[in-house]
N, C-alpha and C positions, 0 to 999 in steps of 0.2 A: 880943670874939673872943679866945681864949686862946692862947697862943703857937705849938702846934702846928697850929692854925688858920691863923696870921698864918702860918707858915714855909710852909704849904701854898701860899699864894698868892705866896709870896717866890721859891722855889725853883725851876729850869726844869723843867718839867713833864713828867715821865717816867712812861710809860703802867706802870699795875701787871701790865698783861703782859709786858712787855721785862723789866720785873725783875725776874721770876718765873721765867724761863727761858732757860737759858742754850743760847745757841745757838752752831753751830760756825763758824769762820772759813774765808771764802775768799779767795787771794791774787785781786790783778789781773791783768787777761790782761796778759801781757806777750810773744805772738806769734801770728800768722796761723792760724788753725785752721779746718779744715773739718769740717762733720757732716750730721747730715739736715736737723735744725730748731733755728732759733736763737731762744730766747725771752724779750724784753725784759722786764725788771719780778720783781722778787722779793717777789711780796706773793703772797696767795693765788689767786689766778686762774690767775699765772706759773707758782706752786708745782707746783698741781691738773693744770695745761696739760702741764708737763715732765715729771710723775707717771706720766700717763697716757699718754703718748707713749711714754717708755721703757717701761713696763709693755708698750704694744704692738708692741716691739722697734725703735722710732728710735733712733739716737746724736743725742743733745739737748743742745747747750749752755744755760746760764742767765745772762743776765748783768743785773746789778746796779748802779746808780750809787752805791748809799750801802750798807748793810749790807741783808741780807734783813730783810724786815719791819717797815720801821724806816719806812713810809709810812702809810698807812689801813687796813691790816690790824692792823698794833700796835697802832692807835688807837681800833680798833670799841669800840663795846658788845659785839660778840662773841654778838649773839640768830641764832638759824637759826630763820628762822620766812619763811611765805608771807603774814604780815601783813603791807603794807607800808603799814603806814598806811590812809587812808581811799583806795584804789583799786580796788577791783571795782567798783563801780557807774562810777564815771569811766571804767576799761576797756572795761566795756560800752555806755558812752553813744554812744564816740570811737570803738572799734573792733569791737565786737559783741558777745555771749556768747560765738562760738565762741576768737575772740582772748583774751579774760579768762579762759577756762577753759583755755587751754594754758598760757597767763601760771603760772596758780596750780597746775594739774599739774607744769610744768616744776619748779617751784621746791619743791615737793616731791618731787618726783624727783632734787633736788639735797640735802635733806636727810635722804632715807632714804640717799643715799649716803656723805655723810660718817656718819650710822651705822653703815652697814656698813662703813665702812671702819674707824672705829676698833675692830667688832667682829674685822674679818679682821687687822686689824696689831698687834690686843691695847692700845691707847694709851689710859691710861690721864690725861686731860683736863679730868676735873668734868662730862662729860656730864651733862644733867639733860635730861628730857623735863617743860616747862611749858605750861601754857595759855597764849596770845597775849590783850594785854585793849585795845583803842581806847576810851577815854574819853571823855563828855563832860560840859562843864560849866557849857553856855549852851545855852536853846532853839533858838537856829539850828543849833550842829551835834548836840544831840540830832537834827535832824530828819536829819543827813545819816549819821551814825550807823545811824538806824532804815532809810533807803535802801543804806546799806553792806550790812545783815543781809539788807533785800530781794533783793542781791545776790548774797551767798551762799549763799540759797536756790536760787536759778535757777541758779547754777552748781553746787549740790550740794556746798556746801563744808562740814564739820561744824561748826557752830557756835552758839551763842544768844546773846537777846539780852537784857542783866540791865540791874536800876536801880541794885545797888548794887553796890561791889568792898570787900574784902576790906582795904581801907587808908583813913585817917583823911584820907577825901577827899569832898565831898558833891560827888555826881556825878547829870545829870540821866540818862543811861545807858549802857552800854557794851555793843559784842559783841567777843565771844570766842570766838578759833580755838581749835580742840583740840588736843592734842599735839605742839605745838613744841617747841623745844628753846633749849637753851645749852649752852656749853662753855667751855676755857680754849682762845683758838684757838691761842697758838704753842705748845702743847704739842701739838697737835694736828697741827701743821703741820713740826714740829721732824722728827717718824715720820716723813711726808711726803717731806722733804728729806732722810735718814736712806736710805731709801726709792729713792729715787732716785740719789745715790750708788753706794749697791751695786748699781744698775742698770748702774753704768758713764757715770753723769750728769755733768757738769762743769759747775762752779758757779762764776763770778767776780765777785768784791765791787770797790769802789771803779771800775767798770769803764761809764763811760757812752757809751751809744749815740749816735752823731752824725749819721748819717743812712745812709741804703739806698741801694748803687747796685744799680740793673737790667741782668742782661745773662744771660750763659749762666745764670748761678747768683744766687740774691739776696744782697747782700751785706751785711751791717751794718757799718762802718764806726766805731770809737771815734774818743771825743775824741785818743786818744793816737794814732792813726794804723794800727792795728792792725783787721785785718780778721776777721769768721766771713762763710766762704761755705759756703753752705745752700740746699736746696731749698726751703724753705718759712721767712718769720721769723714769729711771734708778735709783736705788740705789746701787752704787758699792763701799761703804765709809767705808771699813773694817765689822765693825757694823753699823748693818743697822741704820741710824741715825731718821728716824719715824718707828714705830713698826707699825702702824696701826692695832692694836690686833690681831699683828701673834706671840707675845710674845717671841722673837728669845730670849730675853737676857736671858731666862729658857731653850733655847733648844742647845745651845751653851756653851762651854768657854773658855778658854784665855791661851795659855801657851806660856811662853817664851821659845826662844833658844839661844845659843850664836855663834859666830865664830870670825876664828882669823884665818888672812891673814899672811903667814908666808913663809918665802927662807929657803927650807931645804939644809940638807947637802947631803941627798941620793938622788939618781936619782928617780921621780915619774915613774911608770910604765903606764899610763895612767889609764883611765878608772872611773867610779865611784860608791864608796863605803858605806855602810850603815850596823851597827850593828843590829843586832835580836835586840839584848838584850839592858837594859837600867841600867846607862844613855847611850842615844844614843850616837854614834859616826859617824860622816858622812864626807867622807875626797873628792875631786876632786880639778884638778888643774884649772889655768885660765895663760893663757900666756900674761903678764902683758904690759908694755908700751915700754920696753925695750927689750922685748922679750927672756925674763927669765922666768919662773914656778913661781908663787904664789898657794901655796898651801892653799885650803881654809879648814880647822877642823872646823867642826860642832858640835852641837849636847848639851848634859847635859842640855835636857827640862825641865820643873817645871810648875806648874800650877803659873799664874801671882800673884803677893804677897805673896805666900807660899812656904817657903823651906830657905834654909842655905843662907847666907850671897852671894850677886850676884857675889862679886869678886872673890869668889870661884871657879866659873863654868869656868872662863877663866882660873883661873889656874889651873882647870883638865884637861881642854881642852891642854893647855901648854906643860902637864908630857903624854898625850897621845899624842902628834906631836913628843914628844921630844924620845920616846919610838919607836916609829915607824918611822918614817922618820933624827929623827935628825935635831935641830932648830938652821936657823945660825942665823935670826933676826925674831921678832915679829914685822912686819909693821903694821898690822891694828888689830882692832877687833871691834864685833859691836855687836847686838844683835837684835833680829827678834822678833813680839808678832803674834801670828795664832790664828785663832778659830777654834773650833772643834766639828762638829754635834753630837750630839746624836749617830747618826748610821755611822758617817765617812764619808758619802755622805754629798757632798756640797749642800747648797739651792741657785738654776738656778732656778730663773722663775717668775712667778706673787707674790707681797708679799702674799695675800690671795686673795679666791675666790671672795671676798668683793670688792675687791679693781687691779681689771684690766686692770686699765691702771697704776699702779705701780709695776715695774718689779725690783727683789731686787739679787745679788750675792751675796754669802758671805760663811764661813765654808771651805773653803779650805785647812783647815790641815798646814801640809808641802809642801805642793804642788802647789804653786800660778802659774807656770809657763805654768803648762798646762792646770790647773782649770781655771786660768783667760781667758785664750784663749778659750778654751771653753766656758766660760759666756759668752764674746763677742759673738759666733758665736752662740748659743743659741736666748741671748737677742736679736740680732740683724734679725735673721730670724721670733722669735716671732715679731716684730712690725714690719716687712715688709711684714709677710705675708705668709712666707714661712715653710713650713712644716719640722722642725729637727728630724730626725730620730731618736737621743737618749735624743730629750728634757724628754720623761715623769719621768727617773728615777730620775730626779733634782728635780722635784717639789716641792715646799717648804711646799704644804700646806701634803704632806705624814706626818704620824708621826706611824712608823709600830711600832705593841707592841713589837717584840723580836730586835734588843735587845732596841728601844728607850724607851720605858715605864720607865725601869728598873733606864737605865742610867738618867733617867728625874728626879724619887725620890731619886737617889745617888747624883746626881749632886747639887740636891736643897735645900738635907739634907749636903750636904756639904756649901754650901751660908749659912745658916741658921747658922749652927757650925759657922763658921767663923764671923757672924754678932754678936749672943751671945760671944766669944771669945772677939774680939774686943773690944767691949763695958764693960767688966772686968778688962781692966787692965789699973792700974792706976800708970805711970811712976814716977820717984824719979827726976830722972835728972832735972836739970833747963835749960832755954837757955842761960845760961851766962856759964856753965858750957862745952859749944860746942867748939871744936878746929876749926880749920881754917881746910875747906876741909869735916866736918863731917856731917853728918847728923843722927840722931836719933827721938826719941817718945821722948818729952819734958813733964814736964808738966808746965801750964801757970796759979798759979793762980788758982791751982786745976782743972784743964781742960786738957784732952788729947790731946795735938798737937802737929806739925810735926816741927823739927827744922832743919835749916842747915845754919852752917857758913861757908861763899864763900871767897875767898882766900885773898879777899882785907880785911878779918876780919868783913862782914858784916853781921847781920844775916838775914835769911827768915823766918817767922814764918808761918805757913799755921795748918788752922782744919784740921785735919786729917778725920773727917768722909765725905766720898767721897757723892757724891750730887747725884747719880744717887739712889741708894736706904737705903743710911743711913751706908753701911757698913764701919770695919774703915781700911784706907790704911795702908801701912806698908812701910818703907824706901827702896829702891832700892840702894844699894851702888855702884856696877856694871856701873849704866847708869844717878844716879843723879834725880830720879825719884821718886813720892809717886803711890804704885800698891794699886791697889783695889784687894785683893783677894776672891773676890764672882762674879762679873763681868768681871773684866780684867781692869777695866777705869786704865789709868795712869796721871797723870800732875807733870807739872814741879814745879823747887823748890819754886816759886812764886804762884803756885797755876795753872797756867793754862791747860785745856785738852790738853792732848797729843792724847790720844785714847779713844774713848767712850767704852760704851754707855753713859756715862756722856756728859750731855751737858752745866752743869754751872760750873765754876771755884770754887776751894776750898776758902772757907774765909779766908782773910789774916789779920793780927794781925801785927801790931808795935808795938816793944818793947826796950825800954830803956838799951842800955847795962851795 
């Protein structure tokens, strides 16, 4: 590996979309405000949600815990496509034709939208209209491949279905959606926010939600004690950050993915790709600032805190670029956290029947691009009034027995494993025993905690049992992170939330070196 190689996996991992675009600053709220709708989450859902709101003349606040876009939106592959992987035939197994074809109309009615709109607002993004490609490259999922295309016949999707692609992959076959697309999203999203300002929008960074009270008016409530009272809140903040006994953190959960921005040696053929099989592999390009190919390799997912050592994933990701394409440099690489319903279907829509004037997004898979956009257009039609055609299949308050039942007791008997696990084992290591750069399970004093020594020689100590339901984190080496693997929470090496559902910081420990 040549040195720009090696710094690629040294250096903390900043998406080559954040650093491509420069976005505007908002201070934090620092007093009591009222409007029509207040909308948690600044990633594109949030963006699209408060976009559209104002466009329909609401006064919308935005508020943010960490900077805009600086969550799973910076993080995508950034593809707008109704591929989503191997699901039409599964849609239609679980929940009919008629459900699989709104499924895939919606989400194209959410990509000719961000069309039109970078048509109407002139943004100029890297748009590109590609073909979507599902691959396979074992007979078992050729065979489910060849039932995917069956599927799309019967829903009248455009597509065929080929044995060979266009890349230096022996493949048993693939189908291919027609005319999807790609873009650069925070340039895309930049107009958006741009957009919405001069609506008379108000945007607050560093600014986290702590919970709703219900009463005349809904309230959001900050950490800092500061209220927005509003007719209606959004919740679009990854996880949903108040549950109001819709229990999402059971009907959900958390899996990581990685990528790695990279200047091959072989010509890309365009277009963009996705393996059946796993670990995933997901390849498209992006025509960078120079106007050169960056190719972005995706994929090698895992459930958040569970599985082999994080630095691993980018160097499989590495021997699959370098296999297929040929790697002249590794410029970036970063890593992505999704959540994942029960049934694959995202929750659009009221948090529960209980509670309707709180409308919540969230579960969007792999797929924020055109799931987010849709939330907006959802969200934003429910509180104006207007009647969405494919609002009902989002609903959050569904919970169908085939297949969500199933996956509810898999998923909880999985938290549960992982809680007992956790709380068994009791490490040897000390913190003094930690290198410069490491991080591991310490123990302190006969206590299970998280250690890591930061380059200046300093250490971090932090409890490793994560504060949302007691379970215990696991080291991230990858990204410098402690994962909860029963929820997905993450924080940093100090202890603070990265990604909920946790809402208190891990306890931090000084220790004498």
């Amino acid at each position: 590996m040549d040195t720009h190689q090696h710094n690629a996996f040294s250096n903390t991992p900043e998406p080559y979309w954040r650093e491509t675009t420069k976005l505007p600053l908002f201070k934090k709220l620092d007093q009591n405000i009222k409007v029509d709708v207040t909308v948690v989450g600044g990633g594109i859902a949030g963006i699209t949600t408060a976009y559209l709101l104002a466009k329909g003349g609401k006064k919308v606040a935005l508020i943010e815990a960490d900077h805009l876009l600086n969550g799973t939106t910076g993080h995508t592959t950034a593809k707008i496509t109704a591929q989503h992987g191997l699901i039409y035939d599964e849609l239609i197994q679980h929940f009919g034709e008629e459900f699989a074809k709104k499924y895939y109309l919606s989400h194209i009615k959410a990509l000719e939208f961000i069309k039109d709109t970078i048509s109407n607002e002139n943004i100029e993004c890297h748009f590109s209209e590609e073909d979507s490609y599902v691959y396979s490259t074992t007979e078992q999922y050729a065979e489910k491949v060849q039932k995917e295309y069956e599927a799309y016949q019967k829903l009248e999707i455009t597509g065929e279905l080929i044995e060979t692609i266009p890349l230096d992959l022996t493949i048993k076959n693939a189908v291919v959606m027609k005319n999807q697309a790609q873009f650069h999203p925070l340039k895309y999203l930049k107009t958006l926010i741009d957009s919405f300002t001069d609506l008379g929008g108000q945007i607050f960074e560093g600014t986290t939600a702590k919970t709703i009270n219900e009463g005349d008016s809904t309230q959001v409530v900050t950490d800092d004690g500061y209220h927005l009272d509003s007719e209606y809140v959004v919740i679009c903040s990854h996880f949903p950050f108040y549950d109001g006994m819709g229990f999402y953190f059971t009907k959900m959960y958390a899996e990581r993915s990685y990528i790695l921005g990279v200047k091959a040696k072989k010509d890309y053929p365009g277009g963009m790709y996705l393996s059946a099989e796993e670990p995933t592999r997901s390849l498209r390009f992006e025509e960078d600032e120079n106007g050169e190919n960056l190719i972005l390799i995706g994929g090698d997912n895992h459930k958040t805190g569970q599985g082999k050592d994080t630095l691993d994933h980018y160097k499989a990701l590495q021997a699959f670029g370098e296999e297929v394409l040929g790697i002249e440099e590794v410029r970036y690489r970063w890593s992505a956290q999704d959540l994942i319903t029960m049934d694959k279907v995202p929750y659009i829509g009221k948090l529960t029947e209980k509670h309707p004037s709180i409308f919540v997004a969230t579960g969007f898979k792999k797929w924020g691009m055109t799931s987010g956009t849709l939330a907006g257009q959802i969200l934003s039609d429910q509180i104006l009034g207007n009647h969405h055609i494919y609002a009902d299949i989002y609903t959050p308050s569904r919970f169908v027995a085939d297949p969500s039942i199933k996956h509810f007791f898999k998923e909880n008997l999985n938290v549960a494993g992982h809680l007992i696990k956790g709380k068994l084992q009791i490490p040897s290591k000390k913190p003094q025993e930690l290198q410069k750069g490491e991080g591991d399970i310490v123990n302190l004093n006969g206590r299970r905690c998280g250690g890591f020594r930061d380059e200046s020689g300093k250490l971090h100590i932090v409890d490793t049992t994560c504060t949302h339901l007691g379970c215990e984190t696991e080291w991230n080496h990858g990204d410098h992170t402690w994962d909860c693997p029963c929820h997905g929470s993450r924080f940093s090496i100090e202890g603070d939330v990265i990604e909920g559902p946790a809402k208190k910081p891990l306890t931090r420990f000084e220790v004498n070196d």
